[in-house]
C-alpha positions in Angstrom: 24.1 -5.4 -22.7 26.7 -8.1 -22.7 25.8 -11.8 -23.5 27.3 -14.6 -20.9 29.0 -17.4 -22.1 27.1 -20.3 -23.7 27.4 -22.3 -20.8 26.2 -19.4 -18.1 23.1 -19.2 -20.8 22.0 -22.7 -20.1 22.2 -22.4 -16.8 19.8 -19.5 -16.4 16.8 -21.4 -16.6 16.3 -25.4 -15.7 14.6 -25.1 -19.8 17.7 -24.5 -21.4 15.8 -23.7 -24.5 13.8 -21.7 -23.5 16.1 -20.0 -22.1 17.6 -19.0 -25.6 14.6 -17.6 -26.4 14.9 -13.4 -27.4 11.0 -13.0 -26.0 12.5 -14.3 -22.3 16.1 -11.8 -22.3 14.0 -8.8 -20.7 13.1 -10.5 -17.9 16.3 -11.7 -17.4 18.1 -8.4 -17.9 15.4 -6.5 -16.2 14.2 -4.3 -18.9 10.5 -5.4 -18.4 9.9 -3.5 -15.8 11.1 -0.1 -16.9 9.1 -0.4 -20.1 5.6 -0.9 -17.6 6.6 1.7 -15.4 7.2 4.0 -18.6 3.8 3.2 -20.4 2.4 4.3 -17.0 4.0 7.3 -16.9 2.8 8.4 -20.2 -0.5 7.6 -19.8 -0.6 9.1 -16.6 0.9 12.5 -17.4 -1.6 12.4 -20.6 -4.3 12.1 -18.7 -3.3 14.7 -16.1 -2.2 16.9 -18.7 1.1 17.0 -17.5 4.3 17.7 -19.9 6.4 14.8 -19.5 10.1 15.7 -20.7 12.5 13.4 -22.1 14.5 13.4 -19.3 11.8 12.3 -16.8 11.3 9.3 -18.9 15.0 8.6 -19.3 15.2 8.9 -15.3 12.3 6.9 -14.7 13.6 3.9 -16.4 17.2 4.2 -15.3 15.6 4.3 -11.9 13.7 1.6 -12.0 16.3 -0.9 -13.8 18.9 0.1 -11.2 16.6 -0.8 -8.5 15.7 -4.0 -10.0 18.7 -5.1 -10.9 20.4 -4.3 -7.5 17.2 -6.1 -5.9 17.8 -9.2 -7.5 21.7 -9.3 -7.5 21.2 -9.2 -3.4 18.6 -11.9 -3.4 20.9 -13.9 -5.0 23.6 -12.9 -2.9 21.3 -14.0 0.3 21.2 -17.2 -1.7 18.1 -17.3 -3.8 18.3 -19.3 -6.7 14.6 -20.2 -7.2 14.1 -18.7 -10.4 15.9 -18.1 -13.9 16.6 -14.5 -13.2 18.2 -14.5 -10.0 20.3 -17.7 -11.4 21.3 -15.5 -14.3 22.3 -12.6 -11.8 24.4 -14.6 -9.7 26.2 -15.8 -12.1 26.7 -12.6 -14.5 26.5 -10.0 -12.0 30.1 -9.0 -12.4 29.9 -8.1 -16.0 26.5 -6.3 -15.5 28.2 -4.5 -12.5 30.0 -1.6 -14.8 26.8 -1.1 -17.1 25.1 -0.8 -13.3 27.3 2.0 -12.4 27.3 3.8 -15.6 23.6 3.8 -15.4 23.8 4.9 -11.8 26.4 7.6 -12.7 24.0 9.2 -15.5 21.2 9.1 -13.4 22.5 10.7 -10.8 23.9 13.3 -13.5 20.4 14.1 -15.6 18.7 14.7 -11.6 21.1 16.8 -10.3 21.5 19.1 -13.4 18.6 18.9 -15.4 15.6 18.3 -13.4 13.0 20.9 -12.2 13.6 21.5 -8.8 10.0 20.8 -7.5 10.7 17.5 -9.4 13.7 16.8 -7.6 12.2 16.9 -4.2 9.7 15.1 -4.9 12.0 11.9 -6.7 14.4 12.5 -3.4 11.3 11.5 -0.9 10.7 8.4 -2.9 14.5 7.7 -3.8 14.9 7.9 0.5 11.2 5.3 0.6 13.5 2.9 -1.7 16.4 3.2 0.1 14.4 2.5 3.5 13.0 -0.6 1.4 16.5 -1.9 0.7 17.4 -1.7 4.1 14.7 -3.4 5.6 14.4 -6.0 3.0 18.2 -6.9 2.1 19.9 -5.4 5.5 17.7 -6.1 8.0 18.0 -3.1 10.1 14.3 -2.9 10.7 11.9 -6.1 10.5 9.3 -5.1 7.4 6.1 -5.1 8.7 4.0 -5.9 5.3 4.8 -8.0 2.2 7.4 -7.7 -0.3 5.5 -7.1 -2.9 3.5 -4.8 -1.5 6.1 -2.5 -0.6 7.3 -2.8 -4.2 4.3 -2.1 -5.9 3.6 1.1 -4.0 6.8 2.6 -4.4 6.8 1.4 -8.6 3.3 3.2 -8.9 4.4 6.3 -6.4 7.4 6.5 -9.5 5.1 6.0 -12.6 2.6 8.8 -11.4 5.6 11.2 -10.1 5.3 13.6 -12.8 1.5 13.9 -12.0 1.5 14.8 -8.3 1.0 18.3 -8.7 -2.3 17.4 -10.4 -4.1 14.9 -7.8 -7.4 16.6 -6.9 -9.8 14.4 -6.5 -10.8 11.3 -5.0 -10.7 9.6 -8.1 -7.3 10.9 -9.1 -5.8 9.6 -6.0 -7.6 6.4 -6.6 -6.5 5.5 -10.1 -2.8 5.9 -8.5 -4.3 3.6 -5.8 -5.5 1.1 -8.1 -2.3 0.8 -10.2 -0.4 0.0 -7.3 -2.8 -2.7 -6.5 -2.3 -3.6 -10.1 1.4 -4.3 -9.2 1.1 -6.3 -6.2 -1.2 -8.6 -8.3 1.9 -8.9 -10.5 4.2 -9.3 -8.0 2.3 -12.1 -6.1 1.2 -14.1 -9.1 4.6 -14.4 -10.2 5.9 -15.2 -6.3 2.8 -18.1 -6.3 3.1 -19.6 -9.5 6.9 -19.8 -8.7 7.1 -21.0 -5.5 3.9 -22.6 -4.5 3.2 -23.9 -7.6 0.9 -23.5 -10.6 -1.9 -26.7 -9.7 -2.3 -24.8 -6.1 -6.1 -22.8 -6.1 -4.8 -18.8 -6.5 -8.1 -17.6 -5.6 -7.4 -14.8 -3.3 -5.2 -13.0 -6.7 -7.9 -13.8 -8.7 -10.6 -12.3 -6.5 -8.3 -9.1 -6.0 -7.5 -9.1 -10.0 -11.8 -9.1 -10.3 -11.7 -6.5 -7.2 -9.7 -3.8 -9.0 -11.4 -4.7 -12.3 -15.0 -3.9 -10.9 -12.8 -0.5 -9.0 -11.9 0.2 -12.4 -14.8 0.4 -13.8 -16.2 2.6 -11.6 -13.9 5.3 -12.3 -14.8 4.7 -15.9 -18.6 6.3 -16.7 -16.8 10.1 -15.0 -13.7 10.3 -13.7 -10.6 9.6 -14.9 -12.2 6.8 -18.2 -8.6 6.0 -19.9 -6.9 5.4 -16.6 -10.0 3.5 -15.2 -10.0 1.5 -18.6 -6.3 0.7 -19.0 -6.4 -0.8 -15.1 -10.1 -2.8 -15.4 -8.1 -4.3 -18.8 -4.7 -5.4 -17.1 -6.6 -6.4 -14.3 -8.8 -9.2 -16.5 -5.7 -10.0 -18.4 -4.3 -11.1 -14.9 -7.3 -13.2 -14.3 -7.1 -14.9 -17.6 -3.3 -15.4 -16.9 -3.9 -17.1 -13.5 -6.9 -19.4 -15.3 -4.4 -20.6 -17.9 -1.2 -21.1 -15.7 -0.9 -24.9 -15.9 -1.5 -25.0 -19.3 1.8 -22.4 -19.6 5.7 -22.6 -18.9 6.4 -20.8 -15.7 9.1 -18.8 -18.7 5.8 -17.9 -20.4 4.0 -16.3 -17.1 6.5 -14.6 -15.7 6.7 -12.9 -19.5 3.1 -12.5 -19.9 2.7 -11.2 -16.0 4.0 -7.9 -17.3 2.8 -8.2 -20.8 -0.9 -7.4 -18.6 0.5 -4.2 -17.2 1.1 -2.9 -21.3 -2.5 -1.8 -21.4 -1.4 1.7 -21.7 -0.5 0.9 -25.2 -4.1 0.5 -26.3 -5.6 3.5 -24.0 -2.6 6.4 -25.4 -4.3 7.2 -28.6 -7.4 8.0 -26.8 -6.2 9.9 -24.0 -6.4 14.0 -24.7 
């Protein structure tokens, strides 16, 4: 991706040094987000025993960049400058705008060409949920009746689990999906209250949900689906450790380490069959 200008760099973040740091650059260019959804999808289809192709991955995280990036260029069209990454899309989005389109361009390409059909349909129901999203949220057409982030973290863990519809036959199955979408709107909110309320404020109600989909978790651990069950009751403790160390953190640090707790699929792969 290209680099801005030294002086677009420093303006990215009110810590211009830590702004120059490499660990903080995925945030900013919105390559987090595809790497959770990925480790997601692997784990998922591993433990549905579900075949996961190199171009389902490849379309997964070109979807999910595309819509992040477009999400935060038009909140910082509407004027939203809060944080480091919408500052750094404002001001770049114009050399990010052809890598955009070449991403949209392939992506459209791999879908319509190399894509199971069954697959196809089922990405085109959720691709028509995101645009429904994008209208509501950036357009306005039709007032959104629930939270941002909730709406965000249904339709990131509807994506990761795509490739794994087809298996959903139990309570349990559809609860792990359940769970991890959960597991995203605790993401999502953290990072919106640490922002924008500020890190002294009490975050008890994320906390208590983080401890809610931990104890969930664990449930689904002793029979049902264990390395699912295991890699959710994890990233949900992480987040509660996150949110009990907040003021003694950067607000660079958390919004870096918010998605570093969604990595747990990293640990839980080698064990999955």
């Amino acid at each position: 991706m290209p680099t801005a200008a030294p002086e677009t760099v420093l303006a990215v973040s009110s810590d211009s040094t830590s702004a120059m740091r490499l660990w903080l650059w995925p945030n900013l260019l919105s390559l987090d987000a595809p790497l959770v959804a990925l480790v997601w999808q692997y784990l998922f289809a591993r433990c549905f025993h579900v075949p996961i192709h190199p171009v389902s991955s490849t379309l997964l995280g070109l979807a999910v960049w595309l819509i992040y990036t477009a999400d935060r260029v038009l909140d910082a069209w509407a004027g939203e400058q809060r944080s480091p990454r919408h500052r750094f899309y404002r001001r770049n989005w114009r050399a990010l705008a052809p890598w955009w389109l070449a991403a949209l361009a392939t992506a459209t390409w791999l879908a319509l060409t190399r894509l199971p059909t069954a697959v196809l349909i089922r990405g085109s129901v959720l691709l028509t949920a995101v645009a429904l999203y994008f209208l509501a949220v950036h357009l306005d057409v039709f007032p959104i009746r629930w939270p941002k982030e909730a709406a965000v973290a249904v339709l990131f863990a509807l994506g990761a689990s795509l490739d794994a519809w087809d298996k959903l036959a139990s309570a349990a199955d559809f609860g792990s999906i359940a769970l991890f979408s959960c597991l995203c709107w605790i993401n999502c909110s953290a990072i919106e209250q640490w922002e924008y309320r500020g890190r002294s404020k009490r975050s008890s109600v994320i906390r208590s949900a983080a401890l809610g989909i931990a104890m969930a978790a664990l449930v689904l651990v002793p029979e049902h689906r264990p390395i699912l069950g295991g890699a959710e009751m994890l990233s949900a403790l992480a987040l509660v450790l996150l949110d009990r160390s907040r003021n003694r953190l950067s607000l660079d640090a958390l919004r870096v380490l918010a998605d570093v707790a969604l990595l747990t699929p990293i640990l839980f792969l080698p064990l999955a069959d």
